[in-house]
C-alpha positions as CSV (number, residue, x, y, z in Angstrom):
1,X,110.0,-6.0,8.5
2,X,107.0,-3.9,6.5
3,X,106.1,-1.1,8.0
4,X,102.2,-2.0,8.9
5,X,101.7,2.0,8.6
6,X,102.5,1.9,4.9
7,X,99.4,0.2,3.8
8,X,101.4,-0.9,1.1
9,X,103.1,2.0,-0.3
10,X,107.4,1.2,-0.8
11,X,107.8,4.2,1.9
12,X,107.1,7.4,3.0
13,X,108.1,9.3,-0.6
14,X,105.4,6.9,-2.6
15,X,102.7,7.7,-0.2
16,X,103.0,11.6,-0.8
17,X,103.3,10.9,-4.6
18,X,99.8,8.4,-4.3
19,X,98.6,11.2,-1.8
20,X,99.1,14.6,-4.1
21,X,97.8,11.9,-7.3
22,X,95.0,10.4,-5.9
23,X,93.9,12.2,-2.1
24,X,94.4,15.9,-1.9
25,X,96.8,17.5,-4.4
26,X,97.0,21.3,-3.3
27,X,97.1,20.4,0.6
28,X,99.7,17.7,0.1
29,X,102.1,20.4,-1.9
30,X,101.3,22.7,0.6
31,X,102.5,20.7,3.8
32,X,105.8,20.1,1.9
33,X,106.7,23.4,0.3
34,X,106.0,24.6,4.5
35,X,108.8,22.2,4.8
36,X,105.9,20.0,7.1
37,X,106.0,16.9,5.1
38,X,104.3,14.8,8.0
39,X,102.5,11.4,7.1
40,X,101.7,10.2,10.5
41,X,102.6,6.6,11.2
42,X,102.6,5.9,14.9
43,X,100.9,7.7,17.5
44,X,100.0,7.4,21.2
45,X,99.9,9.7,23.5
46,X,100.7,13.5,23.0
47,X,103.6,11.9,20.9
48,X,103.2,11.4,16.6
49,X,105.7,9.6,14.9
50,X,106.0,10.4,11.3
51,X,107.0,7.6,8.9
52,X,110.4,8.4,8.5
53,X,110.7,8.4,12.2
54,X,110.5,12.4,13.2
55,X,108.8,12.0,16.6
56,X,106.4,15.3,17.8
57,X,104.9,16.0,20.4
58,X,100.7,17.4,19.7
59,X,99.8,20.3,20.4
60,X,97.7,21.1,17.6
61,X,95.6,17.8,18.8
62,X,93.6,18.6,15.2
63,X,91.3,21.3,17.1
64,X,90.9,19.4,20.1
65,X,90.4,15.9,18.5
66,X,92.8,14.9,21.1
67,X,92.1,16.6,24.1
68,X,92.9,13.5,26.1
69,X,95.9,12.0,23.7
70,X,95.8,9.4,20.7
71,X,94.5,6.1,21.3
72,X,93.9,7.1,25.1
73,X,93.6,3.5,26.5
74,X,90.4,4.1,28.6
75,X,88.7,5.2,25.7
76,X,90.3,2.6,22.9
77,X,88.9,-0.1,25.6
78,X,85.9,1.3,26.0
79,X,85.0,1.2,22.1
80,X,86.8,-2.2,21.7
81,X,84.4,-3.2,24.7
82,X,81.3,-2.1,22.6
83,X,82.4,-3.8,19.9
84,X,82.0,-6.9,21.7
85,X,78.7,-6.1,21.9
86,X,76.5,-3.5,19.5
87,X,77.7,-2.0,16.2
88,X,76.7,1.3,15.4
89,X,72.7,1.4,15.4
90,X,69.8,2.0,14.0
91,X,69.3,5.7,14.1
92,X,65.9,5.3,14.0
93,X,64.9,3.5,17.2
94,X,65.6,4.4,21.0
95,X,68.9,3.0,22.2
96,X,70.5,2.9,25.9
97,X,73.8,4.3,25.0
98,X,72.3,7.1,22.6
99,X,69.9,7.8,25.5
100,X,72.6,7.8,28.6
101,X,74.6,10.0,26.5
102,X,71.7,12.8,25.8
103,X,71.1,12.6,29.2
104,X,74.9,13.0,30.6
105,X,75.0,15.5,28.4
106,X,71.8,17.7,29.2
107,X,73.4,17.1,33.0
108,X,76.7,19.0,32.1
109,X,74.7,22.4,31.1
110,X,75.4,24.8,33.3
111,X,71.7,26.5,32.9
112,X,68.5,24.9,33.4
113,X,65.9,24.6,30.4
114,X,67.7,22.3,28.0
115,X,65.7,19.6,27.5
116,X,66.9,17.9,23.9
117,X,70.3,16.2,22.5
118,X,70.5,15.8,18.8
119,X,73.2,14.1,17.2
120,X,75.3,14.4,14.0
121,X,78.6,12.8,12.6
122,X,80.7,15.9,13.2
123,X,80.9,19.5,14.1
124,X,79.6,20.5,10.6
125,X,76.4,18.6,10.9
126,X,75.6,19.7,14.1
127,X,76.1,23.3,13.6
128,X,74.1,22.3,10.0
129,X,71.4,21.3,12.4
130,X,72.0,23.5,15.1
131,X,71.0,26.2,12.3
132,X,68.0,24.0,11.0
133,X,66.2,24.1,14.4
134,X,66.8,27.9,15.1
135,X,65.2,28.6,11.7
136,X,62.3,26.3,12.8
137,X,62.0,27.9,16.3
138,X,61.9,31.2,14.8
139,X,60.4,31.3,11.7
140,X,62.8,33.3,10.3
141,X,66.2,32.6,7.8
142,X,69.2,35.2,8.7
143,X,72.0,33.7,10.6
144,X,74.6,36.1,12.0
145,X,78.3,35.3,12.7
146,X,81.7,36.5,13.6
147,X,84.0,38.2,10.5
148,X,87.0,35.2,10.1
149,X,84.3,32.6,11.5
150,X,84.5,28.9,10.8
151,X,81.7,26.6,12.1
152,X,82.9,23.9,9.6
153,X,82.3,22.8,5.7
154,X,79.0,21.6,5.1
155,X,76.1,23.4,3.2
156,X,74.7,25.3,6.5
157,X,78.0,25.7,8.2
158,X,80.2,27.0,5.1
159,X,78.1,29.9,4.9
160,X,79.0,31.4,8.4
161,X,82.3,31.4,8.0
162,X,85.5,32.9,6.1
163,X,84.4,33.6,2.7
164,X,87.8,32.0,1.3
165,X,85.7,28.8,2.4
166,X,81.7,29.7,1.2
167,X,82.7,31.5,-2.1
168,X,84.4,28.7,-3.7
169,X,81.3,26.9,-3.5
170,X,78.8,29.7,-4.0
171,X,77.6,28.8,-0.4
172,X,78.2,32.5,0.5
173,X,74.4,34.1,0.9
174,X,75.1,37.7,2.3
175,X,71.3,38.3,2.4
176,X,71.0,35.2,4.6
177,X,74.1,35.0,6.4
178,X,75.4,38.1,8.0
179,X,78.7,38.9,9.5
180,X,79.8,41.4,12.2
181,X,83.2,41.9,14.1
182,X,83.7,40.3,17.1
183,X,83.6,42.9,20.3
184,X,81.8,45.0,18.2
185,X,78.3,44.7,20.3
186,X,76.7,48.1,18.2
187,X,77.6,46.4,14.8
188,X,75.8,43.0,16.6
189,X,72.7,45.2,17.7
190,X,72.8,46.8,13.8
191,X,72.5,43.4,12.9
192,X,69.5,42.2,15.1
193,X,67.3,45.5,15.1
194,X,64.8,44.4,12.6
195,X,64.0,41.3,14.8
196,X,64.7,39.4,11.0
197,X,67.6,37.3,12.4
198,X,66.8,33.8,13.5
199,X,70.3,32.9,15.3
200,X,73.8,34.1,16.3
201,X,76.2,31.7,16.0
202,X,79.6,32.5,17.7
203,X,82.3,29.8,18.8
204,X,83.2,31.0,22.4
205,X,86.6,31.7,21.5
206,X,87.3,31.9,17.4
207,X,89.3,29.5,17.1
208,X,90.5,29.0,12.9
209,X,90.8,33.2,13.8
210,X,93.8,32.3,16.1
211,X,91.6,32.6,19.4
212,X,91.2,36.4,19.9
213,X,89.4,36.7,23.2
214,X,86.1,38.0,23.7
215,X,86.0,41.0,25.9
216,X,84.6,41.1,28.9
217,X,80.7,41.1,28.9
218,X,80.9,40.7,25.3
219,X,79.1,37.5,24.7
220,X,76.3,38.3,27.8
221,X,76.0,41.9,25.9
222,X,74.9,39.6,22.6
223,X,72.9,37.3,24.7
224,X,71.0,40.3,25.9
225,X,70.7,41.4,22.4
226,X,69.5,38.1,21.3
227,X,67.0,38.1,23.7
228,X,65.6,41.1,22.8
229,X,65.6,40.6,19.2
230,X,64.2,36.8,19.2
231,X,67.2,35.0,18.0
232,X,68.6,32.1,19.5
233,X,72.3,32.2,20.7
234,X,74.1,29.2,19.1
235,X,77.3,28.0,21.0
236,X,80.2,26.6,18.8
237,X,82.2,24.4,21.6
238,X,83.5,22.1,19.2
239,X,86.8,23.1,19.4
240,X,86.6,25.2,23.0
241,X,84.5,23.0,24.8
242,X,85.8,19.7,26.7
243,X,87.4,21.4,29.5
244,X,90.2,23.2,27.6
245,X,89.4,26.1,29.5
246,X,88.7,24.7,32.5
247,X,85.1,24.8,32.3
248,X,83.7,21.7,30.6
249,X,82.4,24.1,28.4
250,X,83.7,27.6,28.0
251,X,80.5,29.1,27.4
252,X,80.1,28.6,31.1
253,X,83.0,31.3,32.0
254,X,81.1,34.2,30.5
255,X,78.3,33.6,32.4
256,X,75.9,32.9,29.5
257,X,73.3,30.2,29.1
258,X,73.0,29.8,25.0
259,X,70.1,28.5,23.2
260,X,71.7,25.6,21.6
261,X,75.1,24.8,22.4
262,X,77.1,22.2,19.7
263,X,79.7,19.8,20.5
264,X,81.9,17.9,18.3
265,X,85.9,16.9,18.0
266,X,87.4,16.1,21.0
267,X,83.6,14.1,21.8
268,X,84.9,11.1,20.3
269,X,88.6,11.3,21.0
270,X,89.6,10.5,17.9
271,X,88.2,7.1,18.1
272,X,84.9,7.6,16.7
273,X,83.3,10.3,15.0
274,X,80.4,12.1,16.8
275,X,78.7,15.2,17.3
276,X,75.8,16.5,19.4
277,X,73.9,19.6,19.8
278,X,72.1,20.1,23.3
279,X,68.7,22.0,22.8
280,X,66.5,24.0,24.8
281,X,62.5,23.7,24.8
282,X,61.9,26.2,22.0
283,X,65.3,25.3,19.6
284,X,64.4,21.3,20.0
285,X,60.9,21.8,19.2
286,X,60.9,19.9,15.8
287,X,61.5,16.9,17.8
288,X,58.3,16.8,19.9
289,X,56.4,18.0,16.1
290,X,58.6,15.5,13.6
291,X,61.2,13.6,14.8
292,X,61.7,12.4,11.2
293,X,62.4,16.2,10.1
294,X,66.3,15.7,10.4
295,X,68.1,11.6,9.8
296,X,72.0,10.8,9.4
297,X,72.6,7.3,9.0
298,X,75.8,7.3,11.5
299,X,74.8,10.4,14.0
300,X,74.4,9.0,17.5
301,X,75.9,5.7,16.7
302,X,76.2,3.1,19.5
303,X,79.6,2.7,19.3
304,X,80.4,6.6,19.2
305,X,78.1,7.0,22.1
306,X,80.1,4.7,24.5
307,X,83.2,6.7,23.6
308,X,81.8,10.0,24.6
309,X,80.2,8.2,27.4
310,X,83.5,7.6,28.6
311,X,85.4,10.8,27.3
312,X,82.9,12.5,29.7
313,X,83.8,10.4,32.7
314,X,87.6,11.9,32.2
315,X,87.1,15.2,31.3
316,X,84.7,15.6,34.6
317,X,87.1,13.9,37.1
318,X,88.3,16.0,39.8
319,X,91.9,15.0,38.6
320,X,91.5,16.2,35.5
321,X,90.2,19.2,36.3
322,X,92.6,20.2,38.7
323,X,95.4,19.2,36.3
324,X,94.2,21.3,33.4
325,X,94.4,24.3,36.2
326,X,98.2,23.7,37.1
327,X,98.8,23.4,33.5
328,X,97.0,26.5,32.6
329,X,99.1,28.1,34.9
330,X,102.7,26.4,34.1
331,X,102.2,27.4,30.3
332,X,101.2,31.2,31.4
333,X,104.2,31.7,33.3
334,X,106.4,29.9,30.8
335,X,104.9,31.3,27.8
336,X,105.4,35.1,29.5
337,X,109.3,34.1,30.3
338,X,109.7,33.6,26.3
339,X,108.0,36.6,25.6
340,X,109.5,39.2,28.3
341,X,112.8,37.9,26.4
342,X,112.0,38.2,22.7
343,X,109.0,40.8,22.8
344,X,109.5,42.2,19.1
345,X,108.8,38.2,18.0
346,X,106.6,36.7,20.5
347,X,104.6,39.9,20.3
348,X,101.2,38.5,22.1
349,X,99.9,35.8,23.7
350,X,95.7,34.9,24.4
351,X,95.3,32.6,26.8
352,X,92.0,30.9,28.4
353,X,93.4,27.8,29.9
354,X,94.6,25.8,27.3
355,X,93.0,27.5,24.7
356,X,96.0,29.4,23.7
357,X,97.3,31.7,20.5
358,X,100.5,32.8,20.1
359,X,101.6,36.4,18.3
360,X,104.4,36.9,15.8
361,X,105.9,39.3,14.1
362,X,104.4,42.1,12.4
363,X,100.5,42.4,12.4
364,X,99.1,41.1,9.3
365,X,102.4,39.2,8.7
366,X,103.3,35.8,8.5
367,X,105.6,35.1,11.5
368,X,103.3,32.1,13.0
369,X,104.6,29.9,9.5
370,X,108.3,30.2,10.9
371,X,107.7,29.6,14.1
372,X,105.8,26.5,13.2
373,X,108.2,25.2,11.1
374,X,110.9,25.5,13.9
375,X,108.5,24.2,16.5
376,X,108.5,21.2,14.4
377,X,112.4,20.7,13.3
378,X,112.6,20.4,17.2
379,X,109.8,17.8,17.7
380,X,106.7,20.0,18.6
381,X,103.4,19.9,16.4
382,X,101.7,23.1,16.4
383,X,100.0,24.9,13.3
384,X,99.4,28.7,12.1
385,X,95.9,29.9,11.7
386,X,94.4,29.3,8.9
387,X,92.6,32.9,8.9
388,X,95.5,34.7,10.9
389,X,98.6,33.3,10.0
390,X,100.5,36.0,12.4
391,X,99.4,33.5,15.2
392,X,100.7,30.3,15.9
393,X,97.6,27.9,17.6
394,X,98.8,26.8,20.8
395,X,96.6,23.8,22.1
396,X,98.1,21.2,24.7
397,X,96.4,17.9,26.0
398,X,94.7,18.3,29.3
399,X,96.5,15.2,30.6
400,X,99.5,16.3,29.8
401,X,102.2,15.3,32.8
402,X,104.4,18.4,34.3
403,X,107.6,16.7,32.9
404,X,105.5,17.3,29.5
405,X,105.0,20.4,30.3
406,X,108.3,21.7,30.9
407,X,109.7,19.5,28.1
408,X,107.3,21.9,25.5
409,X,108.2,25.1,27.2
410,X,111.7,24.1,26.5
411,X,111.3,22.9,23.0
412,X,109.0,26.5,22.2
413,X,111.7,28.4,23.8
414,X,114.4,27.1,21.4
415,X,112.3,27.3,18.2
416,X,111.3,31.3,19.2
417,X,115.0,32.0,19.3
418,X,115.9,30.1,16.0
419,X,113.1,31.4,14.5
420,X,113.0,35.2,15.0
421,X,114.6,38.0,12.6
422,X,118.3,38.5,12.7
423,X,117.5,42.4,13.8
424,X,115.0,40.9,16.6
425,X,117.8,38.5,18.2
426,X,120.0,41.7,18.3
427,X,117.7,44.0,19.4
């Protein structure tokens, strides 16, 4: 029987010749000189299946793609339900779904004062336009971020983040974009003093940086700062948000109301792509003055909308909410037993929920790489950070079962013994 995953490739070894010929030659060596050389055939669940069989269980969930698993059935029959009805649109005139979903969304904001939901295709267009209508609100062009950002790849976007992303395509404009460490409040005040500075944009908890927390009264130290200064604050939940912290959105834990807060990933499951950007009064103001200033063809489509429509429903159950706690707490307590007994390896871990980073090694090393490769010789999928490879990203599904749970611990506690230095095992 063919293999309906193959799309007509012989097997798995012509697909990554095809792939490293025709798709992505540098990323497709790279996965297979890491000794990953995953082409995902099957998946359901928390569980892939590659196409030579190798079953993993996610916990990399592609940033938070798959908060609630692969092809979650609620979700897969709400678009297939949709289907039977609308396609994806015409962005340009009112629709019910793109209308139910702005206002759900305005109704999960923490804070009073938002008033607007604009939409994109993904996390990179929003922030792009999250960007756009803080320059617009302002007046002004300088956009601070966080040293090893990443808000995503597009034209706006690229040039907050890591410069191994913005400099390759001359998008890096240090007399636009400005970067300061994160926890460093003076260097953020430094930053804002000439009142020049149109937005900070921070993801609540870097994510691409391996998740180094913010400390406490960080973030409501910046707020204060943007207040003072006239900038908007800018909220990147598209990998934190979705109750991976607990909070539908993690912004909400630090006790700060931002200016624009951007959502993306996890949004549309993995079933449809969608992104949206909830505004306040001042940072949706182009709407009310030209709500032609900003089109995408496919943002807000009818059929994304009744996925998030019902990936909201979910992630705001009672259920689900209480079983992202227990987990929260299950991976703490199992994660500290594998550290307490290999503490030269498993040298940290930073933990907010399930938002979760895991320290190897020396600092500035590589030890997250070995650890990921054993993780996935023993069936878990879990991927260094791009920007920190000493930390492993850590990211389970928030309907993950207790059984699951304990299967994971099991599986990480196996791969940190294999994969630790000889001298570390003896020590």
């Amino acid at each position: 029987m063919t293999n309906p995953y193959l799309c007509g490739y012989a097997d798995k070894s012509a697909v990554l010749q095809a792939s490293e010929r025709f798709w992505n030659p540098d990323k497709t060596r790279f996965w297979q000189d890491a000794g990953v050389p995953l082409v995902i055939g099957r998946r359901e669940g928390y569980v892939l299946e590659d196409l030579d069989g190798h079953r993993l269980i996610d916990v990399h969930l592609n940033g938070g793609t798959y908060n609630l698993g692969h092809r979650n059935p609620e979700v897969v029959a709400a678009l297939k339900d949709a289907l039977d009805r609308v396609d994806i649109g015409n962005h340009h005139f009112p629709s019910p779904a793109r209308t139910r979903l702005a206002e759900r969304l305005i109704a999960t904001m923490p804070e009073a004062g938002f008033s607007y939901v604009a939409y994109g295709t993904s996390g990179s267009e929003a922030i792009d336009l999250a960007i756009k209508s803080a320059r617009f609100a302002t007046g002004r062009r300088k956009i601070v971020s966080i040293v090893k950002a990443y808000h995503g790849h597009t034209g706006l976007a690229v040039a907050t983040g890591d410069a191994r992303f913005s400099r390759l395509f001359l998008a890096d404009r240090p007399e636009e974009f400005i970067q300061v460490p994160l926890n460093d409040a003076q260097a953020m005040a430094d930053a804002l003093r000439n009142n020049e500075v149109a937005a900070v944009i921070m993801e609540t908890i870097p994510a691409t940086y391996g998740f180094p927390m913010p400390q406490p009264g960080y973030l409501r130290e910046v707020k204060r700062l943007c207040e003072a200064s006239g900038a908007l604050y800018i909220a990147d939940e598209v990998q934190t948000g979705l109750l991976r912290t607990g909070e539908l959105w993690a912004i909400a834990k630090q006790g700060v109301a931002p200016d624009i807060l951007v959502t993306s990933k996890g949004l549309g499951a993995g079933i449809y792509p969608i992104g949206a950007l909830m505004l306040n009064a001042a940072a949706g103001g182009w709407l009310e003055r030209d709500g032609f200033a900003h089109m995408s063809t496919f943002s807000g489509s009818e059929l994304g909308c009744a996925v998030a429509l019902k990936v909201l429903e979910i992630s705001q159950r009672q259920e689900t909410i209480d079983l992202v706690a227990a987990n929260s707490i299950r991976f703490a307590r199992g994660l500290q037993r594998i550290r307490d007994a290999h503490p030269d390896w498993l040298t940290g871990i930073r933990q907010d929920g399930l938002v979760i980073g895991l320290e190897f090694g020396e600092k500035g090393g590589s030890g997250a790489k070995a650890a990921m490769r054993a993780l996935y010789e023993r069936g878990v999928w879990a991927i260094f950070s791009t920007l920190d490879p000493q930390v492993l990203q850590f990211k389970p599904g928030v309907l993950l079962s207790t059984a699951e749970v304990d299967d994971i611990l099991g599986r990480v506690e196996d791969a940190v013994r294999a994969s630790a230095p000889a001298s570390q095992v003896a020590a």
